[in-house]
N, C-alpha and C positions, 0 to 999 in steps of 0.2 A: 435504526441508527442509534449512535452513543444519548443522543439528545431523548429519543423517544422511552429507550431506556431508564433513563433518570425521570422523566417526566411519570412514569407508571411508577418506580419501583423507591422513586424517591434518592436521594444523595445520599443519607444513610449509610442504605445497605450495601452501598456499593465505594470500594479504595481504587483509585484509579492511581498508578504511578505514573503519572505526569511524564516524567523527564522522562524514562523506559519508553514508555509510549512513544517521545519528543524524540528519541535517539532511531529508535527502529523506522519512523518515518523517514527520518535523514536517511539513514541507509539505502531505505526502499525504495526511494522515490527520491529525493533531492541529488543525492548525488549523481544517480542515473541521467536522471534531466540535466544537471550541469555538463556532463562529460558528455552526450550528445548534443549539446549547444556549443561546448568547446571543437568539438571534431568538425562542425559546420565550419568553422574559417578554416579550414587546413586543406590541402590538396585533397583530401578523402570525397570533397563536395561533390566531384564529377562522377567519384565511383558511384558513390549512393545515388546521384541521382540518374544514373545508366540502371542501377537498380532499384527504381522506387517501390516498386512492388512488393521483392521479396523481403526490403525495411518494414515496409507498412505492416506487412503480416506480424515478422516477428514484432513488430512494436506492440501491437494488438495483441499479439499469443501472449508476452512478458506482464504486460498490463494485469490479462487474464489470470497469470500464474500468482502475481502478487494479491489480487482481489481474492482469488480460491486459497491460498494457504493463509492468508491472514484468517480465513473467515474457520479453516479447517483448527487453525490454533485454538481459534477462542473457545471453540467447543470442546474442544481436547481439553483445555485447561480452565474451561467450567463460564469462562466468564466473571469469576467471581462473586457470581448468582448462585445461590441454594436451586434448585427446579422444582422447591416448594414455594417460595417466593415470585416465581414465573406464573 
């Protein structure tokens, strides 16, 4: 985790952009959640829940993809760690 990271490698070595950061989460995650919390009051209620299964999955699969390419990023773009410093 981001925490454990700093705890080893110290504040220093490491520039975090905050808002970047702050922004991609909104994207990734807030607004998804909001737009499935809005579609809940709306007639769609009955579809989805005729089909709860195949929601759940993809809810799970999306979840997935967003945890596997954040994690594919950081390492593409180093982290902002030396792997001398690791």
């Amino acid at each position: 985790t981001p925490l454990l990271i700093f705890h080893f490698l110290g504040t220093s070595h490491i520039s975090v952009p905050y808002l970047q950061v702050l922004k991609k989460l909104v994207v990734k995650v807030v607004v998804p959640v909001a737009l499935g919390q809005l579609l809940r009051a709306t007639p769609l209620k009955a579809f989805r829940a005729k089909h709860k299964g195949a929601f759940g999955r993809a809810s799970e699969s999306l979840l997935l993809m967003i945890i596997y390419t954040t994690f594919c990023e950081a390492i593409y773009n180093g982290m902002g760690v030396a792997f001398s410093q690791i």
